[in-house]
C-alpha positions in Angstrom: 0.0 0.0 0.0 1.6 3.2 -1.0 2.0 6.4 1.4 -0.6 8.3 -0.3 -2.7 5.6 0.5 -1.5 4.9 4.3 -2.0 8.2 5.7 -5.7 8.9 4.9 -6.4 5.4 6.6 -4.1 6.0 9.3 -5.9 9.4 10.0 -9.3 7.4 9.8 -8.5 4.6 12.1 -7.3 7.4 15.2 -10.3 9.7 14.4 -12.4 6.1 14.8 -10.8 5.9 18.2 -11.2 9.3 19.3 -15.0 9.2 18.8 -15.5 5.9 19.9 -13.4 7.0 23.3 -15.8 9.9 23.3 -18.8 7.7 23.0 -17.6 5.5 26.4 -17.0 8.5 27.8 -20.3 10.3 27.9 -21.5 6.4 28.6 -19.7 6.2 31.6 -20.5 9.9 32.9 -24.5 8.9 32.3 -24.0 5.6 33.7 -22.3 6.8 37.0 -23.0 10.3 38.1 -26.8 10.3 38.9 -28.3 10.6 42.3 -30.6 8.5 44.1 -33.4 10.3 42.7 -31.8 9.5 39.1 -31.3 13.3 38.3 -28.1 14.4 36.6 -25.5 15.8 38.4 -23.4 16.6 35.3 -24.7 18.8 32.6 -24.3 16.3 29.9 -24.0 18.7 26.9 -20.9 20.3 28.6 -19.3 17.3 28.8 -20.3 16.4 24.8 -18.9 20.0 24.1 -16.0 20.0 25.6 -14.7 16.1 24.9 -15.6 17.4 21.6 -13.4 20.0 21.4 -10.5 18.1 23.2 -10.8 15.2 21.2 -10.7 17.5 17.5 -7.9 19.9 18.5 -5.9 16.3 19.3 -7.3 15.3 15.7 -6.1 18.6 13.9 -2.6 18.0 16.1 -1.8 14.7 14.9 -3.2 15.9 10.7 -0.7 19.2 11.2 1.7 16.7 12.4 1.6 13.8 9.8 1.1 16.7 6.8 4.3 18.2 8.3 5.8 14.7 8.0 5.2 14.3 4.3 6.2 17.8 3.6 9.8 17.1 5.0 10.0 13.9 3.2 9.1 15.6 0.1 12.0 18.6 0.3 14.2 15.8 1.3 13.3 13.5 -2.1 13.9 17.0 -4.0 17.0 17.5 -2.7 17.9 14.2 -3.2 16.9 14.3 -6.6 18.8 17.5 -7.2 21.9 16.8 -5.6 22.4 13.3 -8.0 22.1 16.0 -10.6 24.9 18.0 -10.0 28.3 17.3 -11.1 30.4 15.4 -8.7 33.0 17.8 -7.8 30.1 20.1 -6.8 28.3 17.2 -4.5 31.4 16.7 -3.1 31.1 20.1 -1.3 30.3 20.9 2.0 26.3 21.5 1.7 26.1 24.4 3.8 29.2 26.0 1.7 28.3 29.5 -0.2 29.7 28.3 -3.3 27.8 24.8 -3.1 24.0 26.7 -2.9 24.9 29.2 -5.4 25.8 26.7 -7.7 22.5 24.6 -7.0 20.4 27.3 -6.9 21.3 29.0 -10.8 21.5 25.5 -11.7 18.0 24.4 -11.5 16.9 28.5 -12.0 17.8 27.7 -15.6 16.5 24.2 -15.8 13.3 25.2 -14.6 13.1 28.3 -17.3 10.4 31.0 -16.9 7.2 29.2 -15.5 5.4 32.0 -15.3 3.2 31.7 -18.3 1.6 28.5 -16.8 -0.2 25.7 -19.0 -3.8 26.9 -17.7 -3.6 30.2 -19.0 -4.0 28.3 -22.5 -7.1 26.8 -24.2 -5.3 23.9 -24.9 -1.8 22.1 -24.0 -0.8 22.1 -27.7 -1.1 26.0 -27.4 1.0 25.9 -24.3 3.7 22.8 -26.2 3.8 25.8 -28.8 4.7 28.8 -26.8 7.1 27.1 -24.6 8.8 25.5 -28.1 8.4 29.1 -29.8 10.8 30.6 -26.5 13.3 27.5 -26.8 13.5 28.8 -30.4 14.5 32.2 -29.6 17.8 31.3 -29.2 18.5 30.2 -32.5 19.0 33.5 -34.5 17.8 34.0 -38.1 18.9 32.6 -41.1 21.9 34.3 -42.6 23.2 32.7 -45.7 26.7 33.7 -46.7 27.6 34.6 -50.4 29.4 31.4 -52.0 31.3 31.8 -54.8 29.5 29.4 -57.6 25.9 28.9 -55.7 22.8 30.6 -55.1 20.5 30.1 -52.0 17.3 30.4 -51.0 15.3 29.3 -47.8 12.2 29.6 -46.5 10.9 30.7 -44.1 14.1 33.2 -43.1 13.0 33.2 -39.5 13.5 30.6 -36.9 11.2 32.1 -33.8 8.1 30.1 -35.2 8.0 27.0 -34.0 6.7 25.0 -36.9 10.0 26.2 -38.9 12.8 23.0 -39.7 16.3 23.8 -38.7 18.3 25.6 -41.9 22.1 26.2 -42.2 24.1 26.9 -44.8 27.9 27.6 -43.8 30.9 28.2 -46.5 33.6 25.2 -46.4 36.9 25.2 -47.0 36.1 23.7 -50.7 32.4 24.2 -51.7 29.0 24.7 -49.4 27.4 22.6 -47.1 24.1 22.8 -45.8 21.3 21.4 -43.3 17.7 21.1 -43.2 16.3 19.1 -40.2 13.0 18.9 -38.1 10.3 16.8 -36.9 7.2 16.0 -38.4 5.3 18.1 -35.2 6.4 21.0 -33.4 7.0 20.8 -29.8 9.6 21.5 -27.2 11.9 17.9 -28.0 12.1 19.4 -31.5 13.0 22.6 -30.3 15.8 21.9 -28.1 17.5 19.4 -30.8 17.7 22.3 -33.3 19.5 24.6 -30.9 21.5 21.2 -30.1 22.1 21.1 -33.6 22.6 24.6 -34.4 25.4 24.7 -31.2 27.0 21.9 -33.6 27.0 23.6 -36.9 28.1 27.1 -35.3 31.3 24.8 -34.4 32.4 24.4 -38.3 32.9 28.2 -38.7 33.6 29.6 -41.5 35.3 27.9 -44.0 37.5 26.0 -41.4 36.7 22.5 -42.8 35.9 20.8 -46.8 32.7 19.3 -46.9 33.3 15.7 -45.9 35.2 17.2 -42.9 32.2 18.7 -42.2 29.9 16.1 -42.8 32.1 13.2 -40.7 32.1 15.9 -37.4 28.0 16.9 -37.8 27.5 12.6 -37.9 30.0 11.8 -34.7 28.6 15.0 -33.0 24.6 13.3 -33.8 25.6 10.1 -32.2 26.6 11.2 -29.2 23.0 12.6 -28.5 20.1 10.2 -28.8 17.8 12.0 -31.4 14.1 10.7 -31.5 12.7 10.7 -34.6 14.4 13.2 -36.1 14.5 14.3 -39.7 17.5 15.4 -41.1 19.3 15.9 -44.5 23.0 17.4 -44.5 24.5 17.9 -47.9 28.4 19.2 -49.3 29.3 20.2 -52.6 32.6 21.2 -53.5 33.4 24.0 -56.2 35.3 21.8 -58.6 33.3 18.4 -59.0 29.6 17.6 -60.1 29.0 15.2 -57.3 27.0 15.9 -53.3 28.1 14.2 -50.8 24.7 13.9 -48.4 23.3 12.5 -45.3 19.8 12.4 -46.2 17.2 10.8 -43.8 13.4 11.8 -44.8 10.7 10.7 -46.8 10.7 13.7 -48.9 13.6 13.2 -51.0 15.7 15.7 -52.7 14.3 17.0 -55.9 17.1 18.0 -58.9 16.0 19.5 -61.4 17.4 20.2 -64.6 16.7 21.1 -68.4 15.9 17.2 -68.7 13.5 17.1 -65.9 13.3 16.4 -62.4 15.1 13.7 -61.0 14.3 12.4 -57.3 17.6 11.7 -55.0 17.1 9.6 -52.3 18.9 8.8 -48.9 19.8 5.3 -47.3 15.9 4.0 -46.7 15.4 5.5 -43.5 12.7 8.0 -42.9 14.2 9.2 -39.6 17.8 9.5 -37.8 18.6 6.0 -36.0 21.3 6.9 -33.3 21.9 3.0 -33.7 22.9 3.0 -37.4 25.5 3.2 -39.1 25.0 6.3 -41.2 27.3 6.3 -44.3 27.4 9.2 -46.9 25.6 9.2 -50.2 26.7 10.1 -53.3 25.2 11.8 -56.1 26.4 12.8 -59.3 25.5 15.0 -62.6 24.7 18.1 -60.1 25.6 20.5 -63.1 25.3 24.4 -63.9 22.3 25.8 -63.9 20.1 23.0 -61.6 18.5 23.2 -58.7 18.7 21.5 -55.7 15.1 21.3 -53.6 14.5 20.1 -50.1 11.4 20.1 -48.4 10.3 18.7 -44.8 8.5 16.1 -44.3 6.1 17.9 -42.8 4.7 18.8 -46.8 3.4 15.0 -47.1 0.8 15.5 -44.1 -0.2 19.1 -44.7 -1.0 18.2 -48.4 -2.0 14.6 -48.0 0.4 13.9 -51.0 3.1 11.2 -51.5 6.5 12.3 -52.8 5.7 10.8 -56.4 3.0 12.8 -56.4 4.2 16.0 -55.4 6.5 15.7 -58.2 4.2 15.0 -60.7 2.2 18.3 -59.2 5.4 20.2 -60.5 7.3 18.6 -63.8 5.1 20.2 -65.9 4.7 23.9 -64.0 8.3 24.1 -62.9 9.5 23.2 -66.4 7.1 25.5 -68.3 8.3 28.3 -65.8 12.0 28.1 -65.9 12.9 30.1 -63.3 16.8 32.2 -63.3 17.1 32.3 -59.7 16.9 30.2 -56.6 14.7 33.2 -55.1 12.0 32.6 -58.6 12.3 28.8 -58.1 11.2 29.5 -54.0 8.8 31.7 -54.8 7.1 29.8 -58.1 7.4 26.6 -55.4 5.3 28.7 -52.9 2.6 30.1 -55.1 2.0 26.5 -56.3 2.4 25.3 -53.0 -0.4 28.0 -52.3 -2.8 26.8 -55.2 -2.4 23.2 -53.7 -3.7 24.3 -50.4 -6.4 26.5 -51.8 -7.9 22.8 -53.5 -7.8 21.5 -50.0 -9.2 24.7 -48.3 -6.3 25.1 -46.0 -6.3 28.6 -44.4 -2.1 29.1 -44.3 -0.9 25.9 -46.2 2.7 27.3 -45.6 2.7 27.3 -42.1 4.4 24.3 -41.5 6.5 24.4 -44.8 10.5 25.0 -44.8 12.1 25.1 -48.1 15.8 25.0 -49.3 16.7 25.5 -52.9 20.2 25.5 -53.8 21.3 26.6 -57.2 24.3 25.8 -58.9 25.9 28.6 -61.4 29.4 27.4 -62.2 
């Protein structure tokens, strides 16, 4: 029987007694002071009243005491917990040390964030999953992509406070550009912290520091030392000189190439998410030449339309090719408006809410 349990019953089983002390009580005191004449010689009610009153302020002793109980065991199981979360160096302090509360105290001030915005102040806990995911995004700042000599970028959207946004990087190597696109297929707080985890990573390559396989090999041992739940990621390098991408690509929405002979559909290794478990070795695709366009998409496209990858590019061979756009901002933008049209057919109010887009051209 647990404790929550044991303590109601406890408190039951001596209030029991109490009354049933009271009731002998008040039997005895009828039973035994009478006269001969069988008159009272004790004004029973006073005796009710004030066994009463001794027997509920023992009562409310023994509830303040037991309720006092728990509340000490409960601090103590907190700082129990909190202590095994400190480093060891710090739990090896002396407890009553300055340095050893300071410490604890910012600690779990940062763990804990800023509660004041409380769940119930939302109609709903998605509402409140969304806020609190939109503040862990915060600290990701906007998109910035840096002028590479030989490609031309465009992402959408350009800004990560919403929390429906993928994660988007695109950083300058050492021999070409490499770039990022990775999300879940729902927003939340999990997703949010693993893009600032995986932000924290990509800051690390700096600026043309590293080729692109350098790049690549440190973003996949970095990954595996975090377990990532299904996460959806695609990390790509192309260098200046060669036709060929090097890519981690693990999605169902594959990446879309097109070029004056069509669109081709490059796909990743089978999974549809990151496996921490697997062995994640990099792709290779060829034939990425001047002049074509590189398009990823999340996953999250595929539930918002209700369409399959097949026939999302069926939905754009013929518009995309008719359009020819110059630009990886016209391709973006002739992507959206269709994007648009798609959702009018299926009466979606904002059917680019939950859209991120990367289009990567290549122009020598």
């Amino acid at each position: 029987m647990s404790f929550r349990v044991k303590l109601p019953v406890l408190l039951g089983i001596i209030s029991f007694l109490f009354f049933f002390i009271h009731f002998l009580l008040a039997e005895f005191t009828f039973t035994h002071w009478q006269n001969p004449k069988g008159e009272n010689t004790l004004n029973f009610n006073l005796v009710g009243i004030y066994s009463s009153f001794v027997f509920s302020l023992l009562t409310g002793f023994l509830t303040y005491y037991f309720l006092g109980f728990l509340y000490q065991y409960i601090l103590h199981l907190i700082a129990h917990i909190q202590d095994n979360e400190l480093p060891k160096d710090i739990r090896n302090l002396n407890k009553e040390s300055e340095e050893y509360k300071i410490y604890k105290s910012v600690r779990f001030t940062l763990l804990q964030g800023d509660e004041s915005l409380g769940e119930e102040q939302f109609e709903n806990k998605f509402d409140w999953k969304t806020n609190q995911a939109a503040s862990v995004n915060k600290q990701i700042p906007d998109i910035h992509i840096p002028k590479i000599h030989g490609f031309d970028v465009s992402v959408f959207p350009s800004v990560m406070r919403y929390a429906g946004a993928d994660y988007i990087r695109i950083v300058r190597a050492k021999d070409g550009i490499f770039g990022i696109l990775a999300g879940h297929m729902e927003p939340g707080i999990l997703e949010s912290s693993e893009k600032v985890f995986i932000h924290g990573i990509v800051s690390s390559f700096g600026d043309g520091l590293f080729s692109t396989e350098e790049i690549l090999e440190k973003l996949k041992i970095a990954l595996h030392q975090f377990t990532f739940l299904k996460l959806k990621i695609s990390a790509f390098g192309i260098q200046y000189k060669e036709d060929k991408m090097s890519f981690l690509h693990y999605m169902d929405m594959p990446i879309f190439q097109f070029s004056e002979h069509g669109i081709q559909v490059i796909e990743g290794s089978g999974d549809d998410h990151w496996y921490p478990n697997h062995k994640h070795p990099l792709s290779i695709a060829d034939g990425i030449e001047i002049g074509d366009y590189l398009v990823w998409a999340s996953d999250r496209t595929l539930t918002q339309f209700g369409l399959t990858s097949f026939e999302i590019m069926e939905e754009f061979v013929d518009y995309l090719l008719d359009l020819r756009p110059s630009s990886s901002r016209q391709m973006l933008l002739a992507i959206a408006k269709k994007m648009s049209a798609l959702g009018a057919e299926r009466n979606l109010s904002n059917p680019m809410e939950k859209l991120s887009i990367l289009v990567v051209r290549r122009n020598k």
